[in-house]
Residue frames as qw, qx, qy, qz and C-alpha x, y, z in Angstrom:
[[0.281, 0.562, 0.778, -0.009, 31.68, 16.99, -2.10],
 [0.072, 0.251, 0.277, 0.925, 30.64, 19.42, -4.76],
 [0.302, 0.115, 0.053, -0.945, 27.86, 22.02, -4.64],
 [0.631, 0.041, -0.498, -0.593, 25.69, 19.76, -7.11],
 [0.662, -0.163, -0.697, -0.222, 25.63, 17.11, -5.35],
 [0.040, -0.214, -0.705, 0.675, 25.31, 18.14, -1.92],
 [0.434, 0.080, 0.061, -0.895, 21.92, 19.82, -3.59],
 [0.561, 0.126, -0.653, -0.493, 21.23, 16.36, -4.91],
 [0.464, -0.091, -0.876, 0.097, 21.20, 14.94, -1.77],
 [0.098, 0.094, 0.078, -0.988, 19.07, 17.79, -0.31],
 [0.568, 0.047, -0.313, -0.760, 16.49, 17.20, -2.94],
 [0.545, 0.003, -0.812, -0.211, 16.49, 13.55, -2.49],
 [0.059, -0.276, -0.659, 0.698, 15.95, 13.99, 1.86],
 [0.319, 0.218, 0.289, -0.876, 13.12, 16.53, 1.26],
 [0.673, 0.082, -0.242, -0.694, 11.18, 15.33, -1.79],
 [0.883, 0.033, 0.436, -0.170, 8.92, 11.67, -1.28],
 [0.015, 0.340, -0.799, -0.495, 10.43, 9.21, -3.97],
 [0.714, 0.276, 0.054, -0.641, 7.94, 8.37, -6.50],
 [0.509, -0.028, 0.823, 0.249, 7.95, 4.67, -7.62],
 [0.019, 0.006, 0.686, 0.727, 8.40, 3.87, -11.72],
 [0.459, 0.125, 0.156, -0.866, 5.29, 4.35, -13.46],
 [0.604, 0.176, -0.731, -0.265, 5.37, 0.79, -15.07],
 [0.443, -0.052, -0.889, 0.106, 4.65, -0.24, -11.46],
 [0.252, 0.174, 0.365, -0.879, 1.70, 1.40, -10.52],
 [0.638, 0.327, -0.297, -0.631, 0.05, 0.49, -13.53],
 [0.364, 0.304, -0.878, -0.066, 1.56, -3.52, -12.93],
 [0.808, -0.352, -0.253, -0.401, -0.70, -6.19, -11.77],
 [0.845, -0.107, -0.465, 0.242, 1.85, -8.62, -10.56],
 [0.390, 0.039, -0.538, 0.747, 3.63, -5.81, -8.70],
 [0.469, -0.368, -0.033, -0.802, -0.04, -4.24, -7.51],
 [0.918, -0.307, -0.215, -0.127, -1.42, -8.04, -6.13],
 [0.664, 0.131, -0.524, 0.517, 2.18, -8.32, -4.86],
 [0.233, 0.243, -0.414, 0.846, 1.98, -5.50, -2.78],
 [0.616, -0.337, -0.313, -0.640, -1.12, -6.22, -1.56],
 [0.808, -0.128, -0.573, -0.043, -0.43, -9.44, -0.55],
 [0.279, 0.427, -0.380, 0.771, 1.96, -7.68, 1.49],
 [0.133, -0.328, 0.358, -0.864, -0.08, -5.89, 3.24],
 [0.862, -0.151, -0.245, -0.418, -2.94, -8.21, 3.55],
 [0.802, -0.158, -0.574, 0.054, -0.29, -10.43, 5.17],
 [0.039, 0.309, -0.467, 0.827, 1.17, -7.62, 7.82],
 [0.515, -0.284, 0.060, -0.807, -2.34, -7.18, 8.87],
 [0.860, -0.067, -0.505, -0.041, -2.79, -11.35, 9.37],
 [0.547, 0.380, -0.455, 0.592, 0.38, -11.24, 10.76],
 [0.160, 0.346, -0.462, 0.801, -0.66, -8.93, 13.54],
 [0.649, -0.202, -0.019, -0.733, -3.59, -9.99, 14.33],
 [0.956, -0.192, -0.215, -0.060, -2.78, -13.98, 14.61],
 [0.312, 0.652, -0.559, 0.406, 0.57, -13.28, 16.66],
 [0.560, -0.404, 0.504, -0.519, -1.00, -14.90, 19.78],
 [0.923, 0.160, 0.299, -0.185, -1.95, -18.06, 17.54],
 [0.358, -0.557, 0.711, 0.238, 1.01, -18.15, 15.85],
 [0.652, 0.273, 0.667, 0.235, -0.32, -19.18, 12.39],
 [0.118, 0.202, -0.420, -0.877, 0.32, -17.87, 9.03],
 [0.563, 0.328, -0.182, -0.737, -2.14, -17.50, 5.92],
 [0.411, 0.269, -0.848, -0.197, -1.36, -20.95, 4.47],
 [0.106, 0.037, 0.897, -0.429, -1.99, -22.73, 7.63],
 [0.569, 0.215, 0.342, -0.716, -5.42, -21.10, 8.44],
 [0.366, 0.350, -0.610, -0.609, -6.07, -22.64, 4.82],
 [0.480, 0.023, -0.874, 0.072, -5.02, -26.28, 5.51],
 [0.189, 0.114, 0.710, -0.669, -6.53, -25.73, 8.79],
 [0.548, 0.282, 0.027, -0.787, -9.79, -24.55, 7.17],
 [0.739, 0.287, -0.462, -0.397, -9.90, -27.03, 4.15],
 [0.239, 0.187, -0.929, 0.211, -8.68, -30.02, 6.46],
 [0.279, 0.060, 0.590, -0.756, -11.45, -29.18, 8.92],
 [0.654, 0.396, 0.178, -0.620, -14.25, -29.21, 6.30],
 [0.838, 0.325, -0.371, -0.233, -12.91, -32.05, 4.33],
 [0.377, -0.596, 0.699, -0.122, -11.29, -34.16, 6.99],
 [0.772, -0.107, 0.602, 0.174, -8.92, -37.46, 5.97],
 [0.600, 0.783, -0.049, -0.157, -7.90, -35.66, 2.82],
 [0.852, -0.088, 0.083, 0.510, -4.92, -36.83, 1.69],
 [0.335, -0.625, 0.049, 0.703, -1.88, -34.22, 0.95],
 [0.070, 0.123, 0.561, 0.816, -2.36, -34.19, -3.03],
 [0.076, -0.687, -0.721, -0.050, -5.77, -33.58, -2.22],
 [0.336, -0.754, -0.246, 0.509, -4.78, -30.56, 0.03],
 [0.304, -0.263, 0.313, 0.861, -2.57, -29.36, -2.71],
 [0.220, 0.348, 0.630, 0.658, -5.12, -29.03, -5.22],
 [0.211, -0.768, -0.583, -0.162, -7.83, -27.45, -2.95],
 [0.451, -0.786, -0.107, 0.410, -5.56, -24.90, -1.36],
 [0.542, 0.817, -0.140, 0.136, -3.24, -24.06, -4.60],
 [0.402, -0.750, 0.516, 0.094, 0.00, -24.41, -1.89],
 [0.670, 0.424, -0.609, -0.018, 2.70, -26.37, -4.61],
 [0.903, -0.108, -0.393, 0.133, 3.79, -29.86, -3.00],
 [0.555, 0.188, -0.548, 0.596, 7.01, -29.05, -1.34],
 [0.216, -0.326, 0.316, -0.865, 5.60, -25.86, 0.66],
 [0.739, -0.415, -0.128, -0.515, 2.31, -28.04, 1.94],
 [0.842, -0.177, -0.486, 0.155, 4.67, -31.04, 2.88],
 [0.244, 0.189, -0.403, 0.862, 6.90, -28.26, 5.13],
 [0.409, -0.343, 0.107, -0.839, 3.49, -26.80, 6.28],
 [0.880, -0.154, -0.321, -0.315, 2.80, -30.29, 7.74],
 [0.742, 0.036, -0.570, 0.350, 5.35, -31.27, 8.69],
 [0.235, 0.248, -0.503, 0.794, 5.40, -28.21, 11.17],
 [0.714, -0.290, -0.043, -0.636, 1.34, -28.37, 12.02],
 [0.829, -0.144, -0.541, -0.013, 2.63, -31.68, 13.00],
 [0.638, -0.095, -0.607, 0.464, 4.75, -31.19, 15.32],
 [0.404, -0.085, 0.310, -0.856, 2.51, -27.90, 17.41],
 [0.193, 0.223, 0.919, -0.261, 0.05, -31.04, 17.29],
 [0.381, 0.324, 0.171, -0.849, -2.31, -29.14, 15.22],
 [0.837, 0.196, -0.127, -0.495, -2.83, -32.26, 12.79],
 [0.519, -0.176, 0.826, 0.131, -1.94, -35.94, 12.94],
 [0.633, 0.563, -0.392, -0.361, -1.96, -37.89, 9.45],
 [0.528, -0.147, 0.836, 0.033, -1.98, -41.87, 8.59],
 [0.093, 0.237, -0.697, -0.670, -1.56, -43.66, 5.79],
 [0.824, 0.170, -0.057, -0.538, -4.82, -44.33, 3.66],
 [0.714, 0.049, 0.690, -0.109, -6.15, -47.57, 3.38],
 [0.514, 0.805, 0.040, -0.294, -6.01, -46.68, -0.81],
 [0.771, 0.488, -0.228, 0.339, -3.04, -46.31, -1.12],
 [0.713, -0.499, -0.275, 0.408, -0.20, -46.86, 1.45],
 [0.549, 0.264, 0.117, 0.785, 2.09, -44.13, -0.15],
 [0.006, -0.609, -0.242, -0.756, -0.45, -41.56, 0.69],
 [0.197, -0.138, -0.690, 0.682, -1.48, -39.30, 4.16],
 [0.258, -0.756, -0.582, -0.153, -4.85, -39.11, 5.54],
 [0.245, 0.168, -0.382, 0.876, -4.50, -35.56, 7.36],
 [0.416, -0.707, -0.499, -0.280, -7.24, -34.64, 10.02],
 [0.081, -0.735, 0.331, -0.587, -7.11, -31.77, 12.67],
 [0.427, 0.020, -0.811, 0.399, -6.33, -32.49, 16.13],
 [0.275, -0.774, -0.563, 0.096, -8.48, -31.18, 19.10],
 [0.348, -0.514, 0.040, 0.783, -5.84, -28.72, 19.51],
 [0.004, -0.082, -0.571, -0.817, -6.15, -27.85, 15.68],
 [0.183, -0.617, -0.761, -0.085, -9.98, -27.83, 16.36],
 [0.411, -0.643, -0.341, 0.549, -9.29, -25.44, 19.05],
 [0.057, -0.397, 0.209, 0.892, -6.71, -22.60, 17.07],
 [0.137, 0.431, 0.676, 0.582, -9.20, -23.05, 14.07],
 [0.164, -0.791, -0.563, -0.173, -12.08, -21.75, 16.16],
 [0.522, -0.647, -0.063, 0.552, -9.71, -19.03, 17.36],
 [0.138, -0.179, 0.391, 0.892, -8.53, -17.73, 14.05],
 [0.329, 0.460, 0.646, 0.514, -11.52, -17.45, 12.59],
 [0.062, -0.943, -0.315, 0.089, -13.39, -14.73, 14.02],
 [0.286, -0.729, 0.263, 0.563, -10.05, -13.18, 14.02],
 [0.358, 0.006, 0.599, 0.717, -9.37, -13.98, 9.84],
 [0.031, 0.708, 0.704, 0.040, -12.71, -12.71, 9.50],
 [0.278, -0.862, -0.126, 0.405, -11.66, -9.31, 10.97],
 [0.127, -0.478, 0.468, 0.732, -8.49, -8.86, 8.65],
 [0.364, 0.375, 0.825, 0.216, -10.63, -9.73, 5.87],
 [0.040, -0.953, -0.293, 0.064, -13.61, -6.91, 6.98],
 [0.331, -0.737, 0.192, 0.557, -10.30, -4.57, 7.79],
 [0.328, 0.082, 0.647, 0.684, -8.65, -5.43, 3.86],
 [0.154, 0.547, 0.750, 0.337, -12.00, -4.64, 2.38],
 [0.085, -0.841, -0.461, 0.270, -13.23, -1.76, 4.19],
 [0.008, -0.404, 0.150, 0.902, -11.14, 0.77, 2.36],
 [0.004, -0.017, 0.575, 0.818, -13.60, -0.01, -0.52],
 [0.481, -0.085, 0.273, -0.828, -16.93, 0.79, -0.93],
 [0.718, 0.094, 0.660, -0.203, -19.34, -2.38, -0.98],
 [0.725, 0.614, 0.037, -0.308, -19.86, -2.55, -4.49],
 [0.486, 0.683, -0.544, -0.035, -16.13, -2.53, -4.96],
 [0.665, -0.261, 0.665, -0.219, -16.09, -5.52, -2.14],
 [0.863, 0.251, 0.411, -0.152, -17.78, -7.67, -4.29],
 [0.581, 0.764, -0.210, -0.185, -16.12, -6.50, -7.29],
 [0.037, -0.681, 0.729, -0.057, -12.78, -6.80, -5.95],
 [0.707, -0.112, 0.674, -0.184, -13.72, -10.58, -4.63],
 [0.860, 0.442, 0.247, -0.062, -15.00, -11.79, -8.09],
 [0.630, 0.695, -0.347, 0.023, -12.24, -10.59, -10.37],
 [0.076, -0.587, 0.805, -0.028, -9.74, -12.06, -7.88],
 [0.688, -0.125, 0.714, -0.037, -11.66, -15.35, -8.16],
 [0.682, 0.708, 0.076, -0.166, -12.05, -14.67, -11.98],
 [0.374, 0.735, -0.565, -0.031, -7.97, -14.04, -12.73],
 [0.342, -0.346, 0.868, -0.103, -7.24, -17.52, -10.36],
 [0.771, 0.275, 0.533, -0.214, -9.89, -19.30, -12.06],
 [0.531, 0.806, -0.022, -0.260, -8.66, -18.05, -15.43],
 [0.262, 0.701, -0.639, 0.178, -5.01, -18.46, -15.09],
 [0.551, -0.300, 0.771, -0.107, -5.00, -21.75, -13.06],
 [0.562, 0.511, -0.463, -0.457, -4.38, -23.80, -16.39],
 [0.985, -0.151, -0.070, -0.041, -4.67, -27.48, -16.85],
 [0.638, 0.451, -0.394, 0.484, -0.85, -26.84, -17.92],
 [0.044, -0.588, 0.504, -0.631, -0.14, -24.56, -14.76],
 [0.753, -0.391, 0.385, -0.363, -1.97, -27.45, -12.08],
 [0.973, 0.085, -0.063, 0.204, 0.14, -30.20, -13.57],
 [0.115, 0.658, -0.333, 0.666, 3.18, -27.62, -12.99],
 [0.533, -0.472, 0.396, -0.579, 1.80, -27.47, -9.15],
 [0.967, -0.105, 0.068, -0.223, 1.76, -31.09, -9.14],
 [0.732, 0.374, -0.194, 0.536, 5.37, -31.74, -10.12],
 [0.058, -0.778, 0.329, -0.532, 6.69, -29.25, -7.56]]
């Protein structure tokens, strides 16, 4: 090993590496790494309940709209077809919802919580509630709110008729 590059690998041990500036400045890789962390913090907090983000969702939006059917769920939860029918299919079997076919149309599933699902709902919330307050609190209130609207402003913007017929076809 030369001189130069034993100094290069020196420099590289002692100094921090600095990530590109094109991705500091990058939404998709700024909300990405968020999401991250927003989901570490979930993560560690619902390890006892064993549910991810998604769930809580379907949990949530199943609870307050109960006998929706699964295209229903997709639209109100943004989760594309394949990933909600997997996220069912495993809430089924922890018992956290049961689903029969509508009286509408046979093709389709009514999905409604179980008592158990009743149960981890009223368990995760106070506890999604917390990584929520935790996410937020590095900013000051003002930027709370801010932050809240423009993320419902860039989903509301960018969820095109084109991109939910996209989500429907998945």
């Amino acid at each position: 090993m030369t001189a130069i590059t034993q100094m290069k690998q020196k420099t590289r041990q002692n100094a921090p590496m600095a990530e590109p500036a094109a991705l500091v400045r990058s939404p998709i890789h700024l909300l990405h790494r968020a999401g991250q962390c927003a989901g570490d913090i979930f993560a560690s907090e619902m390890a006892n309940l064993d549910l991810t983000p998604r769930q809580f969702a379907v949990l949530l939006t199943v609870a307050q709209n109960e006998g929706l059917s699964q295209t229903d769920l997709v639209e109100l939860t943004g989760i594309d077809r394949s990933t909600l029918a997997d996220i069912v299919r495993r809430m089924l079997k922890k018992g956290l919802l049961q689903r029969r076919r509508t009286r509408e149309d046979a093709r389709a599933y009514a999905v409604k919580l179980t008592d158990e699902g009743t149960r981890i709902l009223a368990a995760a919330r106070p506890k999604v509630e917390a990584v929520d307050a935790r996410i937020l609190a590095v900013l000051s209130a003002g930027q709370q709110a801010t932050l809240v609207e423009d993320l419902k402003s860039i989903v509301s913007a960018l969820l095109t008729p084109s991109n939910k017929e996209a989500d429907r076809r998945e």
